[in-house]
C-alpha positions in Angstrom: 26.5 -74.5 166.6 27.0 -72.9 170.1 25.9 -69.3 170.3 29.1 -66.9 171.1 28.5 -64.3 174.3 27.8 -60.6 172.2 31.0 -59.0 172.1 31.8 -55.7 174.4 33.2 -52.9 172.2 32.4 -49.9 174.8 36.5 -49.5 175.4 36.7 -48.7 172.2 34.4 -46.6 171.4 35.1 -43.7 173.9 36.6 -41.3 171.3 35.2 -40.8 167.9 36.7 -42.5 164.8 36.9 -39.4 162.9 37.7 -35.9 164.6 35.6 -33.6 162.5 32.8 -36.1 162.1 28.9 -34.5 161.1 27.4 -35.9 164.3 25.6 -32.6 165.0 24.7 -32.2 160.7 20.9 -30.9 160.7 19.0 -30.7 157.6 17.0 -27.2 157.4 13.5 -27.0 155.2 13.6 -23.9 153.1 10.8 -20.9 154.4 9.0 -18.8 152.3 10.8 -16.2 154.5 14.1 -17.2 152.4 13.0 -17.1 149.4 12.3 -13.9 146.8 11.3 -13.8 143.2 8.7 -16.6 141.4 9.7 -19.6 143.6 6.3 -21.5 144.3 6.4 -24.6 146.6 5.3 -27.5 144.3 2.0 -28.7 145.1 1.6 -32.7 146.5 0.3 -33.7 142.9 3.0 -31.8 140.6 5.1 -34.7 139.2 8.1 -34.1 140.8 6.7 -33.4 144.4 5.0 -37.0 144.0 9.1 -38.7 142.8 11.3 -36.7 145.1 9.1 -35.4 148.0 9.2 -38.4 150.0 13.2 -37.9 150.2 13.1 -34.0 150.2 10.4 -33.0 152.0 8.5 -29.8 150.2 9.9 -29.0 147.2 10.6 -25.6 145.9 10.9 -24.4 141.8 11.9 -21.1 140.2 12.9 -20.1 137.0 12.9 -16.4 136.9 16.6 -15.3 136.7 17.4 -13.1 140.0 15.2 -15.4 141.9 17.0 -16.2 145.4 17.6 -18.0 148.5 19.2 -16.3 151.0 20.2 -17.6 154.6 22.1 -16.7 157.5 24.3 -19.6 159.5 26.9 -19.8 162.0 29.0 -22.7 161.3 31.7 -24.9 159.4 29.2 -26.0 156.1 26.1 -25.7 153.7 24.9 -27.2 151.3 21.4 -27.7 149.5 19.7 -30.7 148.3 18.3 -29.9 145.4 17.2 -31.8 141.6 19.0 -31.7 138.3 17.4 -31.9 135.2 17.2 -31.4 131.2 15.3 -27.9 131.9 17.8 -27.1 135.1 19.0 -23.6 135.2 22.2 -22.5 136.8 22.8 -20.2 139.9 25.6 -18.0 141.1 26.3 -18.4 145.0 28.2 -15.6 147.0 28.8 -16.0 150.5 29.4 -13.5 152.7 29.7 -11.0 150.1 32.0 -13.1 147.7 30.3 -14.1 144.6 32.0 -17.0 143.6 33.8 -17.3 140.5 31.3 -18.7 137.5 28.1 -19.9 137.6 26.9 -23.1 139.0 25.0 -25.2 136.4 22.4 -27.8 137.7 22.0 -29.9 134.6 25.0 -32.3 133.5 25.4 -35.2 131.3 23.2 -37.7 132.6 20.3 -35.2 132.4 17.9 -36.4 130.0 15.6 -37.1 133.3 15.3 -35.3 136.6 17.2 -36.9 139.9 18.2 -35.8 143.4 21.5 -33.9 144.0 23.4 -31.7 146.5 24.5 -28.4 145.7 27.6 -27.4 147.7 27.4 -23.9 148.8 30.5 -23.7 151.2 33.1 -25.3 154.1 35.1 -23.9 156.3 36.5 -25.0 159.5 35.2 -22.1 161.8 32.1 -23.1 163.9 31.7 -19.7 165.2 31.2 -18.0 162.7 28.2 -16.6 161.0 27.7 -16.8 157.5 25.8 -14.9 155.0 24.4 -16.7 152.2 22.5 -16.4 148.5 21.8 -18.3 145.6 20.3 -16.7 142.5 19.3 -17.8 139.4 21.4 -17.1 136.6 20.0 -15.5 133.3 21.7 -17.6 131.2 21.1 -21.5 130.8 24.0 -24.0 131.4 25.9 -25.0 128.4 23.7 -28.4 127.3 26.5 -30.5 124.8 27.9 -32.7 127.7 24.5 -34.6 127.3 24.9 -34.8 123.4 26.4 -38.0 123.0 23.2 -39.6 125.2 20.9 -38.2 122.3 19.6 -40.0 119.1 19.6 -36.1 117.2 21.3 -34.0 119.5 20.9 -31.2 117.0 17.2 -31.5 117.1 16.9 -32.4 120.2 18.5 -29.8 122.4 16.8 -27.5 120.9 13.4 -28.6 122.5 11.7 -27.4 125.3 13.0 -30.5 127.3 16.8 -29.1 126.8 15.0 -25.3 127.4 15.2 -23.2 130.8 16.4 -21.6 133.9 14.2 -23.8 136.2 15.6 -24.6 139.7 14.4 -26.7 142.6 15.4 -26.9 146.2 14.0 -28.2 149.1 16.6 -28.6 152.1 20.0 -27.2 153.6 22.2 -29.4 155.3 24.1 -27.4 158.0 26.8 -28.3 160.4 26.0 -25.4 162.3 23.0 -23.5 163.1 20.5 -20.9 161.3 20.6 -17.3 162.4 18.2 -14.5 161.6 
């Protein structure tokens, strides 16, 4: 079979395909400088450093209700990669001043085990502007029954120290824009 010349697609790709595409998206490690209350970077041995790290970089954990991250940005969008969990808390996100409207659970129905997730903190189409953002831990845990039907004895089960806490982890934010101080 006769080899066919490589084709030239240069022509075509002069303009993007998408207008708004994330060419410029940066991923952001979390500082110590960000973060207030218990939050403890996990140490290369803890369990879930060892799983995750390799994908998220240095993991961060709190569970102390009140605990926070707080950043500045200017640009369009933020979010925060993060794990879910059967112990995972749930957080309340205001941006620029705005607490949002309920609390943001970090546990769902396919938590009987921990696993990598994105917690989206805001969009909006204004790469100028700067942005003022926290995320605290909620004092309350997340309502657990959406992973019932998963469970041999939910009634039992949930009540264990698996199904138990406020715990939060977070490693990264993912900006289309840039940190400010």
């Amino acid at each position: 079979m006769k080899d066919l010349p490589a084709a030239d697609h240069k022509a075509k790709l002069l303009t993007t395909f998408v207008a708004d595409n994330w060419e410029s998206a940066k991923m952001v490690p979390l500082s110590e400088t960000m973060l207030t209350g218990d939050w403890k970077a996990l140490p290369a041995e803890d369990g879930k450093q060892k799983a995750f790290g390799n994908r998220m970089g240095q993991i961060w954990a709190a569970s102390q209700p009140g605990s926070k991250l707080h950043f500045k940005f200017k640009g369009k969008l933020a979010k925060v990669y993060d794990l879910l969990g059967p112990d995972g808390g749930q957080v309340t996100i205001t941006v620029d001043g705005k607490p949002g409207s309920r609390p943001v659970p970090r546990f769902d129905s396919y938590c009987t085990y921990h696993r990598i997730a994105t917690l989206n903190v805001m969009a909006d189409n204004d790469m100028d502007k700067v942005h003022d953002v926290t995320i605290e831990i909620h004092p309350e845990q997340p309502d657990r029954q959406s992973v019932a039907f998963r469970l041999k004895d939910p009634a039992k089960e949930l009540k264990e120290p698996k199904f138990q806490g406020t715990r939060v982890w977070m490693s990264q934010i993912m900006l289309l824009g840039d940190l400010v101080d």
